[in-house]
Chimera marker file (.cmm) of the C-alpha trace (Angstrom):
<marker_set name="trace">
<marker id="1" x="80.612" y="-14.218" z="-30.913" r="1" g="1" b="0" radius="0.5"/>
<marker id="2" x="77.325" y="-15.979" z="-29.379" r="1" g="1" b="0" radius="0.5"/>
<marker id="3" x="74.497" y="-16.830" z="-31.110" r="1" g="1" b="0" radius="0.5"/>
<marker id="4" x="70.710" y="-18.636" z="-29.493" r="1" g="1" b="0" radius="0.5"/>
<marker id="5" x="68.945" y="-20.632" z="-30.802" r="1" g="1" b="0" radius="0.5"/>
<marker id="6" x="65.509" y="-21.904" z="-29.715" r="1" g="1" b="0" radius="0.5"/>
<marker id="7" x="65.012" y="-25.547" z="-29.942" r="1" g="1" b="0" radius="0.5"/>
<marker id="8" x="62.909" y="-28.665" z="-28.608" r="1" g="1" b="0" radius="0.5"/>
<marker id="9" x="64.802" y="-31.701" z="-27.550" r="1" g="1" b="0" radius="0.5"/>
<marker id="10" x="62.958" y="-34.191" z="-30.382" r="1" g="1" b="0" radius="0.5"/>
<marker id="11" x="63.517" y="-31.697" z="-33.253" r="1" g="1" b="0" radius="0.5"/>
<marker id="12" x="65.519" y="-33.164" z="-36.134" r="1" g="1" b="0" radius="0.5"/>
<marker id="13" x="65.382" y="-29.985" z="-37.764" r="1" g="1" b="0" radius="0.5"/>
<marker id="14" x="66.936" y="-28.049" z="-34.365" r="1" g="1" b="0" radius="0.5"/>
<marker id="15" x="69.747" y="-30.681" z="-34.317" r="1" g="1" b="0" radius="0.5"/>
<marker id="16" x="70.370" y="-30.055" z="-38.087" r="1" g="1" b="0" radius="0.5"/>
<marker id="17" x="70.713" y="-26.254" z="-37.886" r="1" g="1" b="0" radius="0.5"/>
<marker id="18" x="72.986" y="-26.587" z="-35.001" r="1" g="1" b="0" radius="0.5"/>
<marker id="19" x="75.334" y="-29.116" z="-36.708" r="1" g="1" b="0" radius="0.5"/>
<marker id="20" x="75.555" y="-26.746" z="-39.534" r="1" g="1" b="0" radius="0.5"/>
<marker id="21" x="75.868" y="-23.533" z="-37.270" r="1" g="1" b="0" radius="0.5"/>
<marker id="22" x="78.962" y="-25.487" z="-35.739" r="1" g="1" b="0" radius="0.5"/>
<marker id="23" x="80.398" y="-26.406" z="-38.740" r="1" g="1" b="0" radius="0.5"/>
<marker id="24" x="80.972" y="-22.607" z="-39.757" r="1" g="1" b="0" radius="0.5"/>
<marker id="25" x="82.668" y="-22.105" z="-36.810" r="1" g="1" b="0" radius="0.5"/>
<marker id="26" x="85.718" y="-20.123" z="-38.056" r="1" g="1" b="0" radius="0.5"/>
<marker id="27" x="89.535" y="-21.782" z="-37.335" r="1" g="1" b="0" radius="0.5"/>
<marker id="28" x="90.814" y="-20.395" z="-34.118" r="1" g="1" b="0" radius="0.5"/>
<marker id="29" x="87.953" y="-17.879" z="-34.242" r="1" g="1" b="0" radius="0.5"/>
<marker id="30" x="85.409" y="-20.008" z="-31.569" r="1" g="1" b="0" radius="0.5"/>
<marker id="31" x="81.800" y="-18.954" z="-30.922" r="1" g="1" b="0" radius="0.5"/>
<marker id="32" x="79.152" y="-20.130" z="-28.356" r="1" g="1" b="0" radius="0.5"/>
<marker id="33" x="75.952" y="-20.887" z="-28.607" r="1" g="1" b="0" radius="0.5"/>
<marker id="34" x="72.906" y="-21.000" z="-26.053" r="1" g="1" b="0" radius="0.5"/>
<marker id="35" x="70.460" y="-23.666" z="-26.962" r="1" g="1" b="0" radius="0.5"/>
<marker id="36" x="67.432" y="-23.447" z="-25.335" r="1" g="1" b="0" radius="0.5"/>
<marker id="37" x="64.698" y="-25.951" z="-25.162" r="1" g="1" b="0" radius="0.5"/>
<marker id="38" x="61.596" y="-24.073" z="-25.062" r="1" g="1" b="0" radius="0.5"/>
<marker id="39" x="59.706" y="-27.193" z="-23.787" r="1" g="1" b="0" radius="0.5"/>
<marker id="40" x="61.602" y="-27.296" z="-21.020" r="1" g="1" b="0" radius="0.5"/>
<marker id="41" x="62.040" y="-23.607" z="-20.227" r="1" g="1" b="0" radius="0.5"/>
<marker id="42" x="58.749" y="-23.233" z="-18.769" r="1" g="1" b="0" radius="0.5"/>
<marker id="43" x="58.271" y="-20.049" z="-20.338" r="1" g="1" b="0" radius="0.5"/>
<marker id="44" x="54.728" y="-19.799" z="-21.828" r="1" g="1" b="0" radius="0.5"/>
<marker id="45" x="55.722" y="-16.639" z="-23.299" r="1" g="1" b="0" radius="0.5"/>
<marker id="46" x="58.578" y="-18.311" z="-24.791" r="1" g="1" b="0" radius="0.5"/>
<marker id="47" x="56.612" y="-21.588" z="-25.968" r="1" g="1" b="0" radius="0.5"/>
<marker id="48" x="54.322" y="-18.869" z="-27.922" r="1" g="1" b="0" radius="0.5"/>
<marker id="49" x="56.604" y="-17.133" z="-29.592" r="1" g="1" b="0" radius="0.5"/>
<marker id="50" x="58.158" y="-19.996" z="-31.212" r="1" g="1" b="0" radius="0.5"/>
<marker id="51" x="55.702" y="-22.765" z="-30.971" r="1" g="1" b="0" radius="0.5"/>
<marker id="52" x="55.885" y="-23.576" z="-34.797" r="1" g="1" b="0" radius="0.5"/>
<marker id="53" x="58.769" y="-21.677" z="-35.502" r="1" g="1" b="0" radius="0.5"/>
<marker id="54" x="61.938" y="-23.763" z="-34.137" r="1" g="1" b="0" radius="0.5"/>
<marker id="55" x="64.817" y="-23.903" z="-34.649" r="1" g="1" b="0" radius="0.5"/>
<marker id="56" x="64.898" y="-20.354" z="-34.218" r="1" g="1" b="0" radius="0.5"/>
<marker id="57" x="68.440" y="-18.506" z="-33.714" r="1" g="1" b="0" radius="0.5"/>
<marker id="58" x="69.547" y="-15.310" z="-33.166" r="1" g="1" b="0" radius="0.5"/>
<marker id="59" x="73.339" y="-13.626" z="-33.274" r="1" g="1" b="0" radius="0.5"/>
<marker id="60" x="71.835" y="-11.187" z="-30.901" r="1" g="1" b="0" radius="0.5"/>
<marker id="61" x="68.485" y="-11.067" z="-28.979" r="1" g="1" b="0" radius="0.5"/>
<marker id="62" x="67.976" y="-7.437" z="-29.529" r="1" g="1" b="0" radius="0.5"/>
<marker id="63" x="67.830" y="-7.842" z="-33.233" r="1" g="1" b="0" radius="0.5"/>
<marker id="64" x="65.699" y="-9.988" z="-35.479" r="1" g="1" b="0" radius="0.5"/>
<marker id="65" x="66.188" y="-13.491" z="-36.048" r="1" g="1" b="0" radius="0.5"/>
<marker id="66" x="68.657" y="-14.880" z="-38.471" r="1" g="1" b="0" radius="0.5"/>
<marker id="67" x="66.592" y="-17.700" z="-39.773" r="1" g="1" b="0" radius="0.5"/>
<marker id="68" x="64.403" y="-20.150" z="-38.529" r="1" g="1" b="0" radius="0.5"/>
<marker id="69" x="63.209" y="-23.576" z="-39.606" r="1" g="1" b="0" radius="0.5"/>
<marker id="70" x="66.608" y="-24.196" z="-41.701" r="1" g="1" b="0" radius="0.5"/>
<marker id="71" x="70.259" y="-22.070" z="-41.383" r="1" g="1" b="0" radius="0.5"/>
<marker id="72" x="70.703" y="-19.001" z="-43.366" r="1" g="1" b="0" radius="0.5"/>
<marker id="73" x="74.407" y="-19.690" z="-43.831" r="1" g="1" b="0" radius="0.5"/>
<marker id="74" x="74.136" y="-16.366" z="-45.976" r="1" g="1" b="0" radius="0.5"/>
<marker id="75" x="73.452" y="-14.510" z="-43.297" r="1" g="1" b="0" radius="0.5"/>
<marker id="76" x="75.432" y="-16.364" z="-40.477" r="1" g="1" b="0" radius="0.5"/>
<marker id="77" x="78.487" y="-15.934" z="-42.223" r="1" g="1" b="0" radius="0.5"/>
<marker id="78" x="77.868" y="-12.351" z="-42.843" r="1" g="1" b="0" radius="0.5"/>
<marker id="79" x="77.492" y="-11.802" z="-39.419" r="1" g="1" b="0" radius="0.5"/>
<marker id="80" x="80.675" y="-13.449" z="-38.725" r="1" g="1" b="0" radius="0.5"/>
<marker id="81" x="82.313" y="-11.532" z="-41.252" r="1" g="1" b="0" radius="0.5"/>
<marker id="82" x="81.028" y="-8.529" z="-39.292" r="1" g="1" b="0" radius="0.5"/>
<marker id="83" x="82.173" y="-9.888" z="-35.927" r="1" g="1" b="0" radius="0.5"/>
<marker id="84" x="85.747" y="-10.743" z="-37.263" r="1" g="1" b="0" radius="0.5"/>
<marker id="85" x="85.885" y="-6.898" z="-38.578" r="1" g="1" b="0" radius="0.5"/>
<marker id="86" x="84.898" y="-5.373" z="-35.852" r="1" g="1" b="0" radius="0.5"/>
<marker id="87" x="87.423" y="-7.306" z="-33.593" r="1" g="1" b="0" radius="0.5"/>
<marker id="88" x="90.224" y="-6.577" z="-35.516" r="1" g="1" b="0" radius="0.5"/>
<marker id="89" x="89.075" y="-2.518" z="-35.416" r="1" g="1" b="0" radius="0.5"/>
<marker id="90" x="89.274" y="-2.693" z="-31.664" r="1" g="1" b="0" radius="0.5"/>
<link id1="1" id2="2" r="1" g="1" b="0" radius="0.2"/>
<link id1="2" id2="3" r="1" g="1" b="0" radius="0.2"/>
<link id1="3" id2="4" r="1" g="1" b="0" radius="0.2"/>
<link id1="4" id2="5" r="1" g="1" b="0" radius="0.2"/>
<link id1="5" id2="6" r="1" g="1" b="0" radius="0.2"/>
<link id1="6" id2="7" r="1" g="1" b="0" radius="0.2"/>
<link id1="7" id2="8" r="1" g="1" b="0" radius="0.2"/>
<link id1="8" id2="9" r="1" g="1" b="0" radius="0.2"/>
<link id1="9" id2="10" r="1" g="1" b="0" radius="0.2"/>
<link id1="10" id2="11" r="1" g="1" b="0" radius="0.2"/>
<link id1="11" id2="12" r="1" g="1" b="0" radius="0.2"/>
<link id1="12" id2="13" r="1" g="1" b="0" radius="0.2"/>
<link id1="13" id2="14" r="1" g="1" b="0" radius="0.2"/>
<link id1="14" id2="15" r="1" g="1" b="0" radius="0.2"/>
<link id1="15" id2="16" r="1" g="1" b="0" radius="0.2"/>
<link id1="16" id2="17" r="1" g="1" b="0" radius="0.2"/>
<link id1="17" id2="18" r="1" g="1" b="0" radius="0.2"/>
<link id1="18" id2="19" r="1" g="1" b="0" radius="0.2"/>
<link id1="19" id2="20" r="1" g="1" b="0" radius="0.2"/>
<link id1="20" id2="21" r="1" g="1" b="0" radius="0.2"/>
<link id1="21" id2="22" r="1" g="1" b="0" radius="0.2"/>
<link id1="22" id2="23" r="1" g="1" b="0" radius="0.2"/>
<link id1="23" id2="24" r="1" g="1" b="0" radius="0.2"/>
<link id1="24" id2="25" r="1" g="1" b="0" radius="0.2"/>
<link id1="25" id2="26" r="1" g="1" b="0" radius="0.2"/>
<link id1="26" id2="27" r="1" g="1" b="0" radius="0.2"/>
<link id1="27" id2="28" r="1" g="1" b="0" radius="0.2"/>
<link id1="28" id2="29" r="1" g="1" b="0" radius="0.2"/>
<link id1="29" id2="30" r="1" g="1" b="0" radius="0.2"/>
<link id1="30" id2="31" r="1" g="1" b="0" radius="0.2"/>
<link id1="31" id2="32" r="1" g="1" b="0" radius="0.2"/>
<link id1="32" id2="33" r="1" g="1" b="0" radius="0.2"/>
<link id1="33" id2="34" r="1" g="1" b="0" radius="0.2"/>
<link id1="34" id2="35" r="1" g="1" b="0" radius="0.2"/>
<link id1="35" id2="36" r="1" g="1" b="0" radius="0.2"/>
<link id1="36" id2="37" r="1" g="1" b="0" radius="0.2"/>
<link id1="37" id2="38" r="1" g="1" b="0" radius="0.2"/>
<link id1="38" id2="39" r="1" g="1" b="0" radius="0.2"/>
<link id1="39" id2="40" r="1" g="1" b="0" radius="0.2"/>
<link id1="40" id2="41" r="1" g="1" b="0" radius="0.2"/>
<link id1="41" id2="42" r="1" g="1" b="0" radius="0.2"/>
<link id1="42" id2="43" r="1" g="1" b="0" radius="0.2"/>
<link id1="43" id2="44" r="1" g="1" b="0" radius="0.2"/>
<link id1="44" id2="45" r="1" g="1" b="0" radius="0.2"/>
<link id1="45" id2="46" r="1" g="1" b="0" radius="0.2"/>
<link id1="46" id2="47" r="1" g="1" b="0" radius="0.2"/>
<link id1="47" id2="48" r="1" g="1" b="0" radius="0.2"/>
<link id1="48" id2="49" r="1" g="1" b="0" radius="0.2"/>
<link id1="49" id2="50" r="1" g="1" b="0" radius="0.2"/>
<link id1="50" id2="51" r="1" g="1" b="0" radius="0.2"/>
<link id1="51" id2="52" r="1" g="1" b="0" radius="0.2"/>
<link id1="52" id2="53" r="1" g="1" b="0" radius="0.2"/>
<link id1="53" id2="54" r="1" g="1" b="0" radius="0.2"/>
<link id1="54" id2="55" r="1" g="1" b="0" radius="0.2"/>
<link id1="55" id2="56" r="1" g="1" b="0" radius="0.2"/>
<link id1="56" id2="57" r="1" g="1" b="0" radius="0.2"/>
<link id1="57" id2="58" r="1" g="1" b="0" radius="0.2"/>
<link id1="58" id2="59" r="1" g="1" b="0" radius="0.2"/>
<link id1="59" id2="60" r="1" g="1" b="0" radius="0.2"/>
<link id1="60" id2="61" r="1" g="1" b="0" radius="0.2"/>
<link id1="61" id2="62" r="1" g="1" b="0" radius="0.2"/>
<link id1="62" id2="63" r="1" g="1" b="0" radius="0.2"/>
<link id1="63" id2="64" r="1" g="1" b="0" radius="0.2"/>
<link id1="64" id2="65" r="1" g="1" b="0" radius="0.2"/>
<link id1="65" id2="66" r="1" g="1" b="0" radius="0.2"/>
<link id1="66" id2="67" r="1" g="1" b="0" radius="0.2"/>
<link id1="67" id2="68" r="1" g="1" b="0" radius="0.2"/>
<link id1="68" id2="69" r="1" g="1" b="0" radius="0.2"/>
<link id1="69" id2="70" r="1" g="1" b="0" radius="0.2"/>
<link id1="70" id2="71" r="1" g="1" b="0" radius="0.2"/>
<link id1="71" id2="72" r="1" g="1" b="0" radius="0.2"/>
<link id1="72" id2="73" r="1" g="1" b="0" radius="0.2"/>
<link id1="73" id2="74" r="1" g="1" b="0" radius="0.2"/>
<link id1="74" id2="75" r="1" g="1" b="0" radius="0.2"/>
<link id1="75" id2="76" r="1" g="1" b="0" radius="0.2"/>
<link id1="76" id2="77" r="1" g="1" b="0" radius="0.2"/>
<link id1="77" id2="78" r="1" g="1" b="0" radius="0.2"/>
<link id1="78" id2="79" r="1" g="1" b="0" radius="0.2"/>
<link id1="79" id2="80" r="1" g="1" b="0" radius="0.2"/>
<link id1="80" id2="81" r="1" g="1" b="0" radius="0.2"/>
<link id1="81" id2="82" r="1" g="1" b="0" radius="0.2"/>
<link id1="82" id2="83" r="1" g="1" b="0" radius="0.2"/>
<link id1="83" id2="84" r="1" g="1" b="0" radius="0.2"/>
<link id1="84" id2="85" r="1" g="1" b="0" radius="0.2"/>
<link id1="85" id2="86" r="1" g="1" b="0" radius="0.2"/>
<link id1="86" id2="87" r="1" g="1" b="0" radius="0.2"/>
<link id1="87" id2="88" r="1" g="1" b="0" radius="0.2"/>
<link id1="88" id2="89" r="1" g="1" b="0" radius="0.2"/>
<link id1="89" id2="90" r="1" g="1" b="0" radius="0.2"/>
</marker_set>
């Protein structure tokens, strides 16, 4: 499992939602995450997107985001559910 999340280095708030990201991590079940810093990405296209939005993540960049602002643990552990289902299917 990998989620992103899009972040600045002097949010509280990104630092917050990745704490409690990582703190769902499931027992011997690990995931990754990508956190980019779309300050330092030099990216305009990136730092317009999600100017006022961070922290922004994503369980996959081809589908909407999971939450923004604050976590969605809702909706991060369903997707985790998912993931653990489909792993044990294949």
């Amino acid at each position: 499992m990998h989620f992103t999340l899009y972040s600045r280095s002097y949010c509280h708030l990104c630092q917050d939602m990745l704490d409690a990201l990582m703190r769902l991590q499931p027992p011997g079940r690990t995931f990754t995450v990508d956190v980019i810093d779309i300050d330092a990405a030099n990216d305009p296209q990136l730092l317009a997107q999600y100017d006022e939005l961070v922290p922004v993540l994503f369980a996959d960049l081809s589908q909407p985001e999971l939450c923004h602002y604050f976590l969605d643990e809702a909706r991060v552990r369903e997707v985790l559910k998912r993931q653990a289902s489909a792993f044990r299917v294949a």
